[in-house]
N, C-alpha and C positions, 0 to 999 in steps of 0.2 A: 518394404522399406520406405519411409518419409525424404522424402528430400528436402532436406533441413532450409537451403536456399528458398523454399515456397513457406516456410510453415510464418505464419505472423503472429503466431499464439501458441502455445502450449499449458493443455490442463491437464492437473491429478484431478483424479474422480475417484470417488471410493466406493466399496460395495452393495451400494445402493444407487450409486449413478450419479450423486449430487457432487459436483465438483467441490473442490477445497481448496484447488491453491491454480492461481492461473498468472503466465507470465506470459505480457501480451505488448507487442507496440500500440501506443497510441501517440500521433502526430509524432511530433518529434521529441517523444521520451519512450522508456521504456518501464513497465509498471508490473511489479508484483503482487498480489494479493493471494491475500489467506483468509479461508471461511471457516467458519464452523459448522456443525454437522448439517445447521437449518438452512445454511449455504447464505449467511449473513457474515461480510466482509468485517474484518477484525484489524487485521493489518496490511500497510499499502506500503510500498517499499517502491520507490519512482528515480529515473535518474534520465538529464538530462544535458544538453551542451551548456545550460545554464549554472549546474549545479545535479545538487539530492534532497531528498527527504522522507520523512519515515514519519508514520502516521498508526499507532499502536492507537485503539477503540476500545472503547469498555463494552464491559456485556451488555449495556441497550445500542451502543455502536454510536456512540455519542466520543467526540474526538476528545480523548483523556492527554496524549503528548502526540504536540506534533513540532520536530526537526526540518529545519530547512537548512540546509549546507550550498550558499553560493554568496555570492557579493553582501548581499544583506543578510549573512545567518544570523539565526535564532531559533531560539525551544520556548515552545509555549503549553504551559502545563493547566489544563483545566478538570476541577474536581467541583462536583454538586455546581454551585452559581457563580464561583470563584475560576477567577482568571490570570495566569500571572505571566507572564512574558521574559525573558531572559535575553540579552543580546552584547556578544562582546565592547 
């Protein structure tokens, strides 16, 4: 049995060994990530005392949206050389 009090990370791994999704502290956030099979990060999912944000990648892993949810939110949508930004 893991004693959950020690663990600072937790990864799925799949049937070949190559991790795909790991939820891990870093400083003082906490961060989710999902891989795809070649264990190339797709989506980051982060929360912090400051706030959140979400960070969905396209298949070359090029940042396609990314959410920031704290004092200064906004979604910033980028496709091919186009950038556009949204903020309330």
């Amino acid at each position: 049995m893991i004693d959950a009090a020690l663990a600072s990370a937790i990864e799925l791994v799949d049937g070949s060994g190559q991790v795909r999704a790991q939820l891990d502290v870093q400083e003082a956030s906490v961060v989710l990530s999902l891989r795809d099979a070649d264990g190339q990060i797709h989506v980051k999912l982060a929360v912090s005392k400051d706030g959140s944000g979400l960070l969905p990648l396209d298949e070359s892993t090029k940042l396609g949206v990314h959410m920031l949810v704290h004092e200064e939110s906004s979604i910033t949508v980028r496709q091919g050389g186009h950038t556009k930004q949204l903020r309330p």
